[in-house]
C-alpha positions in Angstrom: -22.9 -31.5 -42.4 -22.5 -28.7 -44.8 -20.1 -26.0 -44.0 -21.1 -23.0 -42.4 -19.3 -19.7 -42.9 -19.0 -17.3 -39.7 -17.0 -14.8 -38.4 -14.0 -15.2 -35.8 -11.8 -13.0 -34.1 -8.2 -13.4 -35.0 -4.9 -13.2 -33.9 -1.9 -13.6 -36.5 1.9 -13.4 -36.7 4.1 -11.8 -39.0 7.3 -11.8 -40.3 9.0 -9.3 -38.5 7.9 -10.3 -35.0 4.9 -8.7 -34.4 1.4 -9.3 -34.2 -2.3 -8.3 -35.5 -5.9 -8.8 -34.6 -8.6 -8.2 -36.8 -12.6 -9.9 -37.2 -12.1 -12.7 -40.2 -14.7 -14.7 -42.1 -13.5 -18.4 -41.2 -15.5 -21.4 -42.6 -16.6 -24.5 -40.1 -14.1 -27.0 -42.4 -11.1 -24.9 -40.6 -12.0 -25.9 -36.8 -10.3 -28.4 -35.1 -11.4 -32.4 -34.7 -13.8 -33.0 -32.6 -16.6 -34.4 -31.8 -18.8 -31.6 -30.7 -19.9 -28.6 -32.9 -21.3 -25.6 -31.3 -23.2 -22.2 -31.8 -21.3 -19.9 -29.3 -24.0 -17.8 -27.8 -21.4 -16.2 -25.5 -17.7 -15.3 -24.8 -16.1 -14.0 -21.8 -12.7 -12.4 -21.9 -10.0 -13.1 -19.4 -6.6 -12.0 -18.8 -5.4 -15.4 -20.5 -7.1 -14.4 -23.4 -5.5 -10.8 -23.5 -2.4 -12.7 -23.3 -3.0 -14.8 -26.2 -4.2 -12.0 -28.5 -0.6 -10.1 -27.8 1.4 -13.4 -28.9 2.6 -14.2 -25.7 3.4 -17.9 -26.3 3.9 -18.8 -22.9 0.0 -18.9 -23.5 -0.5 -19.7 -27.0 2.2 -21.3 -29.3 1.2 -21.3 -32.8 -0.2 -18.3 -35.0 -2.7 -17.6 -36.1 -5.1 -18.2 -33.4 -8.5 -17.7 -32.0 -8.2 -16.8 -28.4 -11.1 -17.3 -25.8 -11.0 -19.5 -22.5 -14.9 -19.7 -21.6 -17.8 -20.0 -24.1 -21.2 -21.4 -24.1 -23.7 -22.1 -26.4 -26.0 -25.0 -28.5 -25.1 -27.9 -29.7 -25.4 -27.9 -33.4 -24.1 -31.5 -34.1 -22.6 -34.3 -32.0 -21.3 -37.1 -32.5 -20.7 -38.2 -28.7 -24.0 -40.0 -27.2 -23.6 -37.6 -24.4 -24.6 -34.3 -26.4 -27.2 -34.0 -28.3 -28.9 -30.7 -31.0 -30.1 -28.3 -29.1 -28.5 -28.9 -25.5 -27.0 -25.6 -23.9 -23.2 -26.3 -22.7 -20.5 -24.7 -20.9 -17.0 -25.1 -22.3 -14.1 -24.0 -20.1 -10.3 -24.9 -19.0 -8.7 -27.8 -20.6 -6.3 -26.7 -23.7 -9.4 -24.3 -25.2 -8.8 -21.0 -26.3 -5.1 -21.5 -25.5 -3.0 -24.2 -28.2 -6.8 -24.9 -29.4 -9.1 -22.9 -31.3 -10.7 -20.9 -28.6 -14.5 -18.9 -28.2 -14.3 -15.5 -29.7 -15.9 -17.0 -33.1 -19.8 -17.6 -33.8 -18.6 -21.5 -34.4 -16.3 -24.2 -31.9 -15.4 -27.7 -31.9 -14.3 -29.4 -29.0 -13.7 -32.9 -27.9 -16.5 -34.0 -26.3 -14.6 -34.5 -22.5 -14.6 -30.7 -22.5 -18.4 -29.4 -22.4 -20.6 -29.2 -19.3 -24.1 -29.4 -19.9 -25.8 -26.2 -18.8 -27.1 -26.7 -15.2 -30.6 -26.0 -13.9 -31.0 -22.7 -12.4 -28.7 -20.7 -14.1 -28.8 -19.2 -17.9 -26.0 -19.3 -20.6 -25.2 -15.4 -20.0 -25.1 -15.8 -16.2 -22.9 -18.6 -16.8 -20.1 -16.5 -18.9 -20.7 -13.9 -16.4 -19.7 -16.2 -13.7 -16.7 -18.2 -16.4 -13.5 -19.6 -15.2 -13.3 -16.2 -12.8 -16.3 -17.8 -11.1 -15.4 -21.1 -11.4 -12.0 -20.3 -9.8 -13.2 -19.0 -6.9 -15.6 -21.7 -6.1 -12.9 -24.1 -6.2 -10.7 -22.3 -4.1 -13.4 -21.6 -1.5 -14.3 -25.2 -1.9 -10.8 -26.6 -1.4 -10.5 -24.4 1.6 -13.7 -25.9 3.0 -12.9 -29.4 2.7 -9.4 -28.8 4.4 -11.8 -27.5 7.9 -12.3 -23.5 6.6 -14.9 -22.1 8.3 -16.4 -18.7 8.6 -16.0 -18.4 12.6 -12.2 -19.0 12.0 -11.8 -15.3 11.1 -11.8 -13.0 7.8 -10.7 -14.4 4.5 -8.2 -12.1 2.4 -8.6 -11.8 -1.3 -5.6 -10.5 -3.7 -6.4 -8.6 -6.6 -9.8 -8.4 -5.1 -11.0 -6.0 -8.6 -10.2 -8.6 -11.1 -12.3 -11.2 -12.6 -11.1 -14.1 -9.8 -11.0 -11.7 -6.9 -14.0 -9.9 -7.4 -16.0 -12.9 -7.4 -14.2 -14.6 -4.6 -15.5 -11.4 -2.7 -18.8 -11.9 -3.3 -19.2 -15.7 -3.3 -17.1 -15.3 0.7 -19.8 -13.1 1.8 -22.5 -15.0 0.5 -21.2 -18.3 2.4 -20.9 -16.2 5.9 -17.0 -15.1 5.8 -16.1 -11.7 6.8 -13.8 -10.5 4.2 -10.6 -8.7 3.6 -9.7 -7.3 0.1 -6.9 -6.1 -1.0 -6.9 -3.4 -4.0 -3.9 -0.6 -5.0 -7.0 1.0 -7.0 -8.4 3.5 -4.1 -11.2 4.5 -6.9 -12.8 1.4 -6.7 -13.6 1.1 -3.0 -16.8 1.9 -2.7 -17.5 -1.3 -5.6 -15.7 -3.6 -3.1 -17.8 -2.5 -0.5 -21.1 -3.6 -2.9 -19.6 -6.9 -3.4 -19.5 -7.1 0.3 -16.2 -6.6 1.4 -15.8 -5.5 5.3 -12.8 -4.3 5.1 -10.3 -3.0 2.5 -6.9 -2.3 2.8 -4.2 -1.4 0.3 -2.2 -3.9 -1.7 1.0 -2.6 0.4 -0.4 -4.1 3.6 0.4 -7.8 1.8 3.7 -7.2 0.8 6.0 -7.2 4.0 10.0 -6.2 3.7 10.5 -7.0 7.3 12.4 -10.3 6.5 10.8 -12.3 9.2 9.6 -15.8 8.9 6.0 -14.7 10.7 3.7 -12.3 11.4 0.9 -11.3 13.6 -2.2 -13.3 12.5 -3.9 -10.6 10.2 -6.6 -13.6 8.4 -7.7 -16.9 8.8 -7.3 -17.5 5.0 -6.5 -16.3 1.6 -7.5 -16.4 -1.7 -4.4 -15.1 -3.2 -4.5 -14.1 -7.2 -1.1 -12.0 -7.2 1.7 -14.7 -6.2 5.3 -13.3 -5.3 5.6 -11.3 -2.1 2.2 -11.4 -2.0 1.8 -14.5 -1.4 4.5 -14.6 1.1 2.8 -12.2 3.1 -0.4 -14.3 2.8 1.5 -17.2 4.5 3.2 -15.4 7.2 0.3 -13.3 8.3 -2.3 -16.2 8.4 -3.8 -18.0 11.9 -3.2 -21.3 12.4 -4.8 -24.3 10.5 -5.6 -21.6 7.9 -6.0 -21.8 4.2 -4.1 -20.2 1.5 -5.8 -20.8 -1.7 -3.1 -19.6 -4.9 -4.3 -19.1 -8.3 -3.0 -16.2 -10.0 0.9 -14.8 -10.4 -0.1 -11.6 -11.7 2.8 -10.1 -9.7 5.6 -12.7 -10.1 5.3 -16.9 -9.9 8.4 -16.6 -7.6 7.7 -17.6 -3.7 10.6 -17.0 -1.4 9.5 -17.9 2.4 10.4 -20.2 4.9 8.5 -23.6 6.3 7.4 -22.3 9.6 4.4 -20.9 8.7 3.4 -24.3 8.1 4.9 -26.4 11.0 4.4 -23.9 13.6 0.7 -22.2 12.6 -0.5 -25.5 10.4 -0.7 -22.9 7.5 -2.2 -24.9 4.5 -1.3 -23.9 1.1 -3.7 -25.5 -1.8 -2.8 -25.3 -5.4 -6.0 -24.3 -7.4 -5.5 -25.6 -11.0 -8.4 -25.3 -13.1 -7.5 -26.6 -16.9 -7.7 -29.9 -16.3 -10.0 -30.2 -12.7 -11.3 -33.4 -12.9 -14.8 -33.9 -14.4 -17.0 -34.8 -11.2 -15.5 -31.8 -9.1 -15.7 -29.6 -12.2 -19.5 -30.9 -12.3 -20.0 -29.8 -8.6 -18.3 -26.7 -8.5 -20.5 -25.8 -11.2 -24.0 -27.0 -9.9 -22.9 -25.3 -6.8 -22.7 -21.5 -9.0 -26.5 -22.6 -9.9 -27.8 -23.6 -6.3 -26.3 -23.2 -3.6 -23.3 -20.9 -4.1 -25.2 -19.0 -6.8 -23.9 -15.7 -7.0 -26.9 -13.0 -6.8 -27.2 -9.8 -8.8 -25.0 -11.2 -11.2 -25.3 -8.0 -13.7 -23.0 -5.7 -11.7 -20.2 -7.6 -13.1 -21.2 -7.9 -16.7 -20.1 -5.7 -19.6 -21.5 -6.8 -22.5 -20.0 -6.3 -25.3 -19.8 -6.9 -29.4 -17.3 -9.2 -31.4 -16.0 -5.9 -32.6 -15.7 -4.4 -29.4 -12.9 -7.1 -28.1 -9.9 -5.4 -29.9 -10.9 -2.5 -26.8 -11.7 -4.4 -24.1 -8.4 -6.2 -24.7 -6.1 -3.2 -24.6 -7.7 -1.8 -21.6 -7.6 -5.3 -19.4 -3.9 -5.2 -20.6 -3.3 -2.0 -19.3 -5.2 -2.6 -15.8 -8.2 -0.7 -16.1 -10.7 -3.3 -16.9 -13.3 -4.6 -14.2 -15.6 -6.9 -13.5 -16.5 -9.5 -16.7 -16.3 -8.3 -20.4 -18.8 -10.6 -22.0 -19.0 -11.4 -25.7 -22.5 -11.5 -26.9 -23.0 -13.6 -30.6 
């Protein structure tokens, strides 16, 4: 196949420590092995990715690097029997966009255990709207369901209910029936809580308990907990019995100090929600659940759709706290 020059968002290090970001014509030769080669139609940006573009290599070791955790797009040439030109795919979690050339370029080449074919009933923007923010939720939500979660248990909390995970685990626990609790220190964005159906919103202090005890009054039945740390702990403590914590964010701290007796007294459960490397058949049903049953209506009051040379932007501001919803890369 002949090679195809395009343009790619990069991230490079220098001498002296620091690091630079800039829009760079790259050639298709320069992508990774693989055996799928694909036309990125769209890019969402996560705070992973804001990560990666600011040289944190707890994220992303080597430099320079193309950033980018979800993309989708056409198939432009396979060599795997299951993709063929012109299918639409999903590509997500895994090592992409992290130690692998990721999706903020027009062009990627993955292996081809990574892509999802496109499922019926949902479109390649919806699905980068929805991304690994979407994705995480679902899984939560359906780990917490197959461990006996049930809406007439009581309200589920969500941490960090503005950001990409929690704000979609708000909306996707109302749709299935749950009455939720989110938890936000942004006062200013109460009233978009409210629209993604929270019941009830209280501040992020009211999950972070200093009283040094090893329980609490039952506050939730579950949790979807994005923040980790104290957070967390408070999750645990606070929770009724049989209830289910799902954890999948440490935006606060990955450190967990608490005791075991929320879980032999109450029957607390705590599920670990690890999405890189989910294995194939639950990432195919968490995904043809976003485009049936748990498909996520009015998806465009999350999108921000943005340019390739727009990202520099978005990235600061997610950095600094004051992005919301999903900033979407449109190619």
């Amino acid at each position: 196949m002949e090679d195809i020059t395009y343009k790619a968002f990069v991230v490079r290090e220098h001498e002296d420590g620091s690091f630079s970001r800039s829009i760079e014509e790259k050639n298709t030769s320069e992508l990774p092995e693989g055996e799928v080669l694909i036309k990125v139609k769209y890019a969402a940006l996560n705070y992973k990715d804001a990560l990666s573009a600011s040289g944190h290599k707890g994220i992303s070791r080597t430099y320079p690097h193309v950033p980018g955790v979800d993309a989708c797009g056409i198939v432009v040439n396979s060599t795997s029997a299951d993709f063929k030109e012109g299918e639409e795919v999903i590509v997500t979690s895994y090592d992409f966009g992290m130690n692998t050339s990721g999706g903020f370029q027009e062009y990627i080449r993955v292996p081809a255990a990574w892509p999802v074919h496109l499922p019926k009933g949902i479109s390649l923007e919806e699905c980068m709207i929805l991304g690994t923010g979407a994705f995480t939720a679902a899984l939560s939500l359906y780990k917490m369901e197959q461990n006996g979660q049930k809406p007439d248990m009581g309200a589920v909390l969500v941490t960090g209910s503005t950001g990409g995970v929690g704000s979609m685990a708000v909306k996707l626990l109302h749709q299935n029936g749950y009455k939720v609790i989110a938890s936000t220190g942004k006062t200013s964005e109460h009233e978009y809580l409210r629209s993604l159906g929270a019941d009830e919103i209280i501040d992020r202090d009211e999950v972070n308990d200093q009283s040094g005890r090893p329980l609490l009054r039952h506050k939730w039945a579950g949790a979807i907990d994005t923040v980790g740390d104290n957070t967390l702990a408070t999750c645990i403590k606070a929770c009724g019995r049989n209830g289910n914590i799902a954890v999948c964010g440490l935006v606060q701290s990955p450190e967990l100090r608490t005791t075991v007796y929320p879980f032999i007294l109450n029957g607390v459960n705590l599920l670990g929600i690890e999405t890189a490397e989910t294995p194939r058949y639950i990432r195919l049903k968490i995904w043809e659940l976003l485009a049936g049953d748990w498909k996520i209506k009015d998806l465009n009051q999350f999108k921000n759709l943005i340019s390739l040379d727009q990202l520099e932007e978005q990235i600061e501001l997610m950095l600094q706290g004051k992005s919301k919803g999903r900033t979407i890369v449109k190619f």
